[in-house]
VEXBA-267603 format. One record per residue: x, y, z of N, C-alpha, C, O in turn; residue in three letters. Coordinates in steps of 0.001 Angstrom, whole numbers, always signed. Each point is the difference from the previous one (the first is absolute). Layout:
<pt n_px="X" n_py="Y" n_pz="Z" ca_px="X" ca_py="Y" ca_pz="Z" c_px="X" c_py="Y" c_pz="Z" o_px="X" o_py="Y" o_pz="Z" resn="ALA"/>
...
END
This chain:
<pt n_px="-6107" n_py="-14361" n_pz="+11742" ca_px="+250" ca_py="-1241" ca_pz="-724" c_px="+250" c_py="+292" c_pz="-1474" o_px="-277" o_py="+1130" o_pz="-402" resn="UNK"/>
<pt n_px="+891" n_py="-2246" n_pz="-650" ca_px="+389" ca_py="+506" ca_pz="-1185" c_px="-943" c_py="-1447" c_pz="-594" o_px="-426" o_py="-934" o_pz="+681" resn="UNK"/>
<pt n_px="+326" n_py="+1103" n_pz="-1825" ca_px="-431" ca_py="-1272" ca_pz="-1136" c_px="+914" c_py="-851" c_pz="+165" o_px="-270" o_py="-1029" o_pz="-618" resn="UNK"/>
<pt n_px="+1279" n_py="+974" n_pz="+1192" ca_px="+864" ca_py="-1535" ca_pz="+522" c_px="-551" c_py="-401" c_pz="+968" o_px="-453" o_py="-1139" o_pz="-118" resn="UNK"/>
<pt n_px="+259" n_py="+1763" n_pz="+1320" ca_px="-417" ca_py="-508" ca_pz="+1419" c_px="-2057" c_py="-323" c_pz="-150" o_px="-655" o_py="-516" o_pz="+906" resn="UNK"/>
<pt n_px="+208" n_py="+876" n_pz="-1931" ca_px="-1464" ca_py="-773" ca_pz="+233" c_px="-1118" c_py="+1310" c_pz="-275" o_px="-1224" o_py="-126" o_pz="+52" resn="UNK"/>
<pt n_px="+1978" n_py="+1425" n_pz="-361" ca_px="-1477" ca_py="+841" ca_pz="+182" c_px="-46" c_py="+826" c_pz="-1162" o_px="+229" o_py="+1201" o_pz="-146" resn="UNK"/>
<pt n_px="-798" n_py="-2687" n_pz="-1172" ca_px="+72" ca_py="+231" ca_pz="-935" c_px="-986" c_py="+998" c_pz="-272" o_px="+411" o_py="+1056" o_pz="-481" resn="UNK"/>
<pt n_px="-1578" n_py="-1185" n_pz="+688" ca_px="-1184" ca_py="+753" ca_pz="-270" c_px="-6" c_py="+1189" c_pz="+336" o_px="-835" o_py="+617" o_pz="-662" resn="UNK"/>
<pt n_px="+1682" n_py="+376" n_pz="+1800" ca_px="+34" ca_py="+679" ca_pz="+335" c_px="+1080" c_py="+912" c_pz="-1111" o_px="-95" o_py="+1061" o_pz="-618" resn="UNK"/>
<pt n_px="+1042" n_py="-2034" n_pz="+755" ca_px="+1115" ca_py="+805" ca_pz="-880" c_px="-58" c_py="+223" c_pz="-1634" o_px="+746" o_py="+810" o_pz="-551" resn="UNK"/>
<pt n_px="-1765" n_py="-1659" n_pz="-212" ca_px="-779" ca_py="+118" ca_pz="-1207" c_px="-749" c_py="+1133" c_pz="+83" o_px="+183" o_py="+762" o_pz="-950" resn="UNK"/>
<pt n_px="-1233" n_py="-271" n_pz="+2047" ca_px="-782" ca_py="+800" ca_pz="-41" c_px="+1221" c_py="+1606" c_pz="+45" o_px="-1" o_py="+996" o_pz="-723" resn="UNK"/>
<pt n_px="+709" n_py="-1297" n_pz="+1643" ca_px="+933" ca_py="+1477" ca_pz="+452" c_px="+198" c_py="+611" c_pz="-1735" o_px="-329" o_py="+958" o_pz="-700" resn="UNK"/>
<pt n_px="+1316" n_py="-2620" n_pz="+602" ca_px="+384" ca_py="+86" ca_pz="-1896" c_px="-1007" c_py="+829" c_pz="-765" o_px="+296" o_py="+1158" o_pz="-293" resn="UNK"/>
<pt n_px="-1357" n_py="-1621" n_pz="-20" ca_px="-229" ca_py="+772" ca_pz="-655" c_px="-847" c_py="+934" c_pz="+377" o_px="-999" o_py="+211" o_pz="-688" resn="UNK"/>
<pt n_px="+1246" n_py="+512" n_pz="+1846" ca_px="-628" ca_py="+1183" ca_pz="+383" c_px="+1473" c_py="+1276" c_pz="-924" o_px="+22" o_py="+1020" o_pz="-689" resn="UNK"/>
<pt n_px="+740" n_py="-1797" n_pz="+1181" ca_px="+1188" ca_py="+948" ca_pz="+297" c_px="+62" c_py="-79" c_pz="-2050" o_px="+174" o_py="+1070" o_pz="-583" resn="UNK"/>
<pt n_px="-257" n_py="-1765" n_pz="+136" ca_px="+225" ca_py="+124" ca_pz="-1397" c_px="-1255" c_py="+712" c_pz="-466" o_px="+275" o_py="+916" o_pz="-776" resn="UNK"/>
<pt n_px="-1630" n_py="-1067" n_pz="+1027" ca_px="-930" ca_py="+1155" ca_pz="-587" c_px="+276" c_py="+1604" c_pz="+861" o_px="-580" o_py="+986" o_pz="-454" resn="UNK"/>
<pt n_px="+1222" n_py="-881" n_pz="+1329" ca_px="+287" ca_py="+1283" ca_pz="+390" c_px="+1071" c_py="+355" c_pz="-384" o_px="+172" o_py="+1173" o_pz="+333" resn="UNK"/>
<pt n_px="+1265" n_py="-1864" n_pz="-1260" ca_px="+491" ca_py="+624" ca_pz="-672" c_px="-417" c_py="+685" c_pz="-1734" o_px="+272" o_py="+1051" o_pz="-579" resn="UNK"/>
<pt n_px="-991" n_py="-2198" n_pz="+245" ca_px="-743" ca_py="+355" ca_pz="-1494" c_px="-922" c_py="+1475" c_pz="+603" o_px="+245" o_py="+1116" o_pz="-458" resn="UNK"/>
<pt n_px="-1228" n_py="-1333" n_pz="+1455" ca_px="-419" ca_py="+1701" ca_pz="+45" c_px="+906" c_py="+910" c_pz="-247" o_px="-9" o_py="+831" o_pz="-908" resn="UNK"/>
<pt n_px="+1202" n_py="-1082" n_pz="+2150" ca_px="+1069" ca_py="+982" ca_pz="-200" c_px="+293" c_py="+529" c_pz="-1339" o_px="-26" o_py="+1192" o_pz="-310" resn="UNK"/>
<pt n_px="+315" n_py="-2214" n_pz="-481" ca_px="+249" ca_py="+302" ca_pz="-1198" c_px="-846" c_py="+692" c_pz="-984" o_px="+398" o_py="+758" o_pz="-884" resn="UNK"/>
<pt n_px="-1932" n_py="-1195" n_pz="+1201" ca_px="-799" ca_py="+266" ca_pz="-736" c_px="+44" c_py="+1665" c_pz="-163" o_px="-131" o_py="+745" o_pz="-971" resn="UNK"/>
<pt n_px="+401" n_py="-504" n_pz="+2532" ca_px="-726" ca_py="+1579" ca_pz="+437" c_px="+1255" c_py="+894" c_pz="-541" o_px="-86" o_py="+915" o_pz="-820" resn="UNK"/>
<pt n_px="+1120" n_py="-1325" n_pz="+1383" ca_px="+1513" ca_py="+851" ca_pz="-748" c_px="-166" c_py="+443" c_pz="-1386" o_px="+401" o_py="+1041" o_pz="-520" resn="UNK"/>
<pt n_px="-1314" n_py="-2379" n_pz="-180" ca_px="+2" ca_py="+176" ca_pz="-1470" c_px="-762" c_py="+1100" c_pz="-406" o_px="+168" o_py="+766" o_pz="-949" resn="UNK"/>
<pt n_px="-1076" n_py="-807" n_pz="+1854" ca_px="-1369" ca_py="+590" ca_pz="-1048" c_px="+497" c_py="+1884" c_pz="+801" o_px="-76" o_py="+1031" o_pz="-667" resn="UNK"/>
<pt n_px="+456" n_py="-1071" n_pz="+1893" ca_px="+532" ca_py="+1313" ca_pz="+318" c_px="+1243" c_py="+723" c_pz="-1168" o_px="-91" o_py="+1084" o_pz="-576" resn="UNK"/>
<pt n_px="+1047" n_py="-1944" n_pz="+502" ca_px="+1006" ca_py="+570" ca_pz="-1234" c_px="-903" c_py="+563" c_pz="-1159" o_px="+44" o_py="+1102" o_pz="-546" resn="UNK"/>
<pt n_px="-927" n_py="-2243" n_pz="+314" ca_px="-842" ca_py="+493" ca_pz="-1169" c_px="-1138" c_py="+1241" c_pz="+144" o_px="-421" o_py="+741" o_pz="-888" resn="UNK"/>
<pt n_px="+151" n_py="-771" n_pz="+2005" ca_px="-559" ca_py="+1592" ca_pz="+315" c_px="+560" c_py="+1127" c_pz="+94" o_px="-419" o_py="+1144" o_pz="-174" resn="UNK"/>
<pt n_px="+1642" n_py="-1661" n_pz="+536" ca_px="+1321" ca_py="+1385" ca_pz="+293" c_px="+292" c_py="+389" c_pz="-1383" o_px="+485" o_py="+1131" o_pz="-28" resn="UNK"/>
<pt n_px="-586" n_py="-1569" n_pz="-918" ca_px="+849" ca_py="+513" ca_pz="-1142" c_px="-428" c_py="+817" c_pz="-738" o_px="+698" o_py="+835" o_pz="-575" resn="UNK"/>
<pt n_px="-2868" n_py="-1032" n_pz="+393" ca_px="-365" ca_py="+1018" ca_pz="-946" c_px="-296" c_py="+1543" c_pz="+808" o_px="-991" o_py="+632" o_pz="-366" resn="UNK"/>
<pt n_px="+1873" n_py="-62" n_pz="+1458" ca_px="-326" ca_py="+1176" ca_pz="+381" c_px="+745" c_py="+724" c_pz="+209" o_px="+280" o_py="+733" o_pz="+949" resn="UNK"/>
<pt n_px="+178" n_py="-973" n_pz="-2116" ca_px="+1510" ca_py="+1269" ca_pz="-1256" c_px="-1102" c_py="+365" c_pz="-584" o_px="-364" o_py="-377" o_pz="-1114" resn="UNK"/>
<pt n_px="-500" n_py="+1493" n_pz="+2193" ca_px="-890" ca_py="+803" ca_pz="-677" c_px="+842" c_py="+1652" c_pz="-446" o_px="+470" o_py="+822" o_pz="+787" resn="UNK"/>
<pt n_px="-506" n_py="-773" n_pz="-2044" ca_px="+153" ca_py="+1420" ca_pz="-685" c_px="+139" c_py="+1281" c_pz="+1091" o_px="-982" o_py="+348" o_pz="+655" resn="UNK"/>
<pt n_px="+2021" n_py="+183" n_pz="-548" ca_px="+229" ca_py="+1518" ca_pz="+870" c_px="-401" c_py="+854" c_pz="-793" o_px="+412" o_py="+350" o_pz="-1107" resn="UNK"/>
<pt n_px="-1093" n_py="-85" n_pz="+1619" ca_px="-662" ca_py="+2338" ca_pz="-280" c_px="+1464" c_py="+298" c_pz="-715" o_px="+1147" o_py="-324" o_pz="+305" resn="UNK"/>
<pt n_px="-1682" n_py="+1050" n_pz="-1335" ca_px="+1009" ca_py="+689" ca_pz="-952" c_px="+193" c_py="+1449" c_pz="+908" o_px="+887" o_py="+733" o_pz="-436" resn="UNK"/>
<pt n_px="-1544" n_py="-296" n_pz="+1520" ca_px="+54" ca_py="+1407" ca_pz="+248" c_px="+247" c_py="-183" c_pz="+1701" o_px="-782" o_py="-661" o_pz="+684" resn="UNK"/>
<pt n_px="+1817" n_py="+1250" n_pz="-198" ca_px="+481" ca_py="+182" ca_pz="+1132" c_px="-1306" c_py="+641" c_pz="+1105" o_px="-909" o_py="+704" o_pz="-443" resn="UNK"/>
<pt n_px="+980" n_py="-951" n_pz="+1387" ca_px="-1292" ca_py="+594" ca_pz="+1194" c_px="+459" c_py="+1268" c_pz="+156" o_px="+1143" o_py="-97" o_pz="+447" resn="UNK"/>
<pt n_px="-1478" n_py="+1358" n_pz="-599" ca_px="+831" ca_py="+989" ca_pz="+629" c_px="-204" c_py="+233" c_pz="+1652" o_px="-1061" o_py="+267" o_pz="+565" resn="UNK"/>
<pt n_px="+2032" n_py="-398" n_pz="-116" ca_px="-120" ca_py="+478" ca_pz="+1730" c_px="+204" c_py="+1624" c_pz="-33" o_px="+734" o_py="+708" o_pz="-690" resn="UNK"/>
<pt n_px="-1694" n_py="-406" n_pz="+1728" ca_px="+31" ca_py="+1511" ca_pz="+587" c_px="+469" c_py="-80" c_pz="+1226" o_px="-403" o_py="-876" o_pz="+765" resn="UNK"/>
<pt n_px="+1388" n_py="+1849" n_pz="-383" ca_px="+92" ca_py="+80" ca_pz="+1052" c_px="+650" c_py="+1338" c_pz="+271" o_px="+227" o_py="+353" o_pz="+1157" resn="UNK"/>
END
């Protein structure tokens, strides 16, 4: 059924399920980008030497 045919309450609740599970979405994308960026950690000035 849709909010025309009568099943208002149902389709309010879906609503805003589906709209607080896009704001998570968003939330989590955000705060991951923002974790991704500070680990442009500094490379060793000195090469590993391999033996072989």
């Amino acid at each position: 059924m849709s909010a025309v045919n009568g099943d208002k309450s149902r389709f309010h609740r879906e609503r805003k399920q589906n709209i607080a599970r896009r704001k998570r979405t968003r939330e989590l994308l955000a705060a991951a980008t923002k974790k991704s960026k500070p680990t442009d950690a500094p490379v060793s000035a000195k090469p590993i030497a391999v033996q072989g």
